[in-house]
N, C-alpha and C positions, 0 to 999 in steps of 0.2 A: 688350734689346727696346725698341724705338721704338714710342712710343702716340699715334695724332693726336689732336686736341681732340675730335673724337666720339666717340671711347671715353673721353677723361678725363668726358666731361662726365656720361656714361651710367654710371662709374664713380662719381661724386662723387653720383650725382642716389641712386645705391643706398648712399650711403654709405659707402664704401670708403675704409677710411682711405689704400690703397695708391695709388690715384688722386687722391683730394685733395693727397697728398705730392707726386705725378708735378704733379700740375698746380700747386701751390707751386710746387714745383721750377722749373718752366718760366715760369713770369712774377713771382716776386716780383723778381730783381735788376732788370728793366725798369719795374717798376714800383716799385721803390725811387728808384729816379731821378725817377719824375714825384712823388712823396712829395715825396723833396729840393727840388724846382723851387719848392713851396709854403711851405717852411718851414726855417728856418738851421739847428737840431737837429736831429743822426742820432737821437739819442734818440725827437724826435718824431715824425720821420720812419716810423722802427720801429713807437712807437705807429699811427700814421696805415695803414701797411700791416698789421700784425696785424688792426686794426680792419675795414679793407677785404677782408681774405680771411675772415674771419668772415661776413661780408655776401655773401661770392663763394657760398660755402657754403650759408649759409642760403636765398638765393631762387637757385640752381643751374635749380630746376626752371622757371623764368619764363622761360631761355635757350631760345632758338626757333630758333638756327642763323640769323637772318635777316641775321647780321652776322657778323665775326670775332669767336671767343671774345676774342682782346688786346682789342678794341674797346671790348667787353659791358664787360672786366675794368674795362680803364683808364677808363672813365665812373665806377663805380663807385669808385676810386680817387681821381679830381677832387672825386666828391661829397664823402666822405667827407674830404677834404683841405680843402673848403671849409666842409663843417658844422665839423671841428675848429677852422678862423678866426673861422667867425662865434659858436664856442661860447667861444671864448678871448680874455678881458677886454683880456690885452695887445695884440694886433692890432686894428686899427681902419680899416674899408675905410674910411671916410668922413673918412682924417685933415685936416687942413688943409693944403690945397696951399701949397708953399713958392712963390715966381717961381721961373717956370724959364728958367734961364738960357738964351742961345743954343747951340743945336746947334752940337756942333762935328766936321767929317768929318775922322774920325784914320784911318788904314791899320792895317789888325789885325795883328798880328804873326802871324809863320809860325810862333813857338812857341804860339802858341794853341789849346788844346784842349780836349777836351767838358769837363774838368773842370774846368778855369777858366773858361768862359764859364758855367758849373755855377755855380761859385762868384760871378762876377759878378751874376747874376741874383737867387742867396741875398743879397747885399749891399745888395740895393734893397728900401727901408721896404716893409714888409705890405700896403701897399693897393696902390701900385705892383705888386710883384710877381704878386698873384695877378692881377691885369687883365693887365699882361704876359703870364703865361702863359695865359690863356685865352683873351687873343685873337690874341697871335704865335703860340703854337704848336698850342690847342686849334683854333684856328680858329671860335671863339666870338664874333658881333658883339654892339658897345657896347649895343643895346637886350636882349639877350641877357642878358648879364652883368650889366646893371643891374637886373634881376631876379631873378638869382642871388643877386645878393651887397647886395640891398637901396639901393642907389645911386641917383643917377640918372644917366639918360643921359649926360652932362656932366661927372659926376664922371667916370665911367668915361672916356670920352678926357682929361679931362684928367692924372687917372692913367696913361697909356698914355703919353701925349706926354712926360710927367714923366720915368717909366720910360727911355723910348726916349732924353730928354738925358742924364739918370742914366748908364744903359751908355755913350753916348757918352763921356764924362767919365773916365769911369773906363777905356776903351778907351787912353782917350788916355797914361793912366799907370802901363796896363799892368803891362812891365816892371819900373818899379817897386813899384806893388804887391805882385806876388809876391816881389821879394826881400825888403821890409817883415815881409812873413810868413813869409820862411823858406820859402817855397817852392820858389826857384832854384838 
């Protein structure tokens, strides 16, 4: 039996454990992947989404249908992925930018896929990263995000532009990287 998001939601808001599971069920692997996008550990990743459907659960009843439930969720999820940064000593959005070197346009390889461009993105420093994803994929602008994540303006693109030579870079040596790791 198939349940759309209006009943999981009318489900979860009564506490049903059978519906919070369905609705688990249906968006934790999706959003285990925006988890990973924020952080190199599956371990914290884990933490970051147990954390996040905790928080699904608890304000359930604040959902107003005025968006997609993924939508509602995956907000929830970036929060919760960013409080965990800005709660944790080791990452440091405001690190010191290194020069960055010139962009260099390499051709992506056709074995290229979500889980190594996954992996490439885990591979770039904690400040980088998370400006990366919040403004390539969240679709989050620079004044935006400098206010998320405590910044300023300035940091943030330059963190962006960092990021962006970064992937480049590592684009370019691809191939070898993954066989470095054993992944070929």
């Amino acid at each position: 039996m198939t349940f759309n998001d209006h009943e999981l939601v009318i489900g979860c808001r009564r506490n049903d454990r059978v519906s919070q599971r369905r609705l688990y069920d249906a968006y934790a692997g999706r959003m285990m992947v925006v988890c990973l996008r924020y952080v190199k550990s599956r371990d914290e990743a884990e933490d970051i989404l147990q954390e996040s459907f905790i928080k699904v659960f608890e304000k359930i009843d604040t959902f107003r249908f005025e968006c997609p439930l993924s939508a509602w969720i995956k907000r929830i999820v970036v929060n919760t992925a960013l409080n965990f940064l800005r709660d944790n000593r080791r990452y440091r959005f405001a690190e010191e930018l290194d020069s960055v070197q010139e962009e260099v346009t390499a051709p992506v390889s056709d074995d290229l896929n979500w889980k190594d461009l996954l992996q490439l993105v885990q591979d770039l420093p904690p400040g980088c990263r998370a400006v990366f994803n919040l403004y390539a994929i969240e679709g989050y602008q620079h004044q935006e995000i400098a206010e998320m994540l405590g910044i300023s303006e300035g940091t943030s693109k330059s963190q962006y532009s960092r990021a962006k030579s970064l992937l480049q870079r590592m684009l370019t040596s691809f191939p070898y990287r993954l066989s470095e790791n054993g992944r070929v």
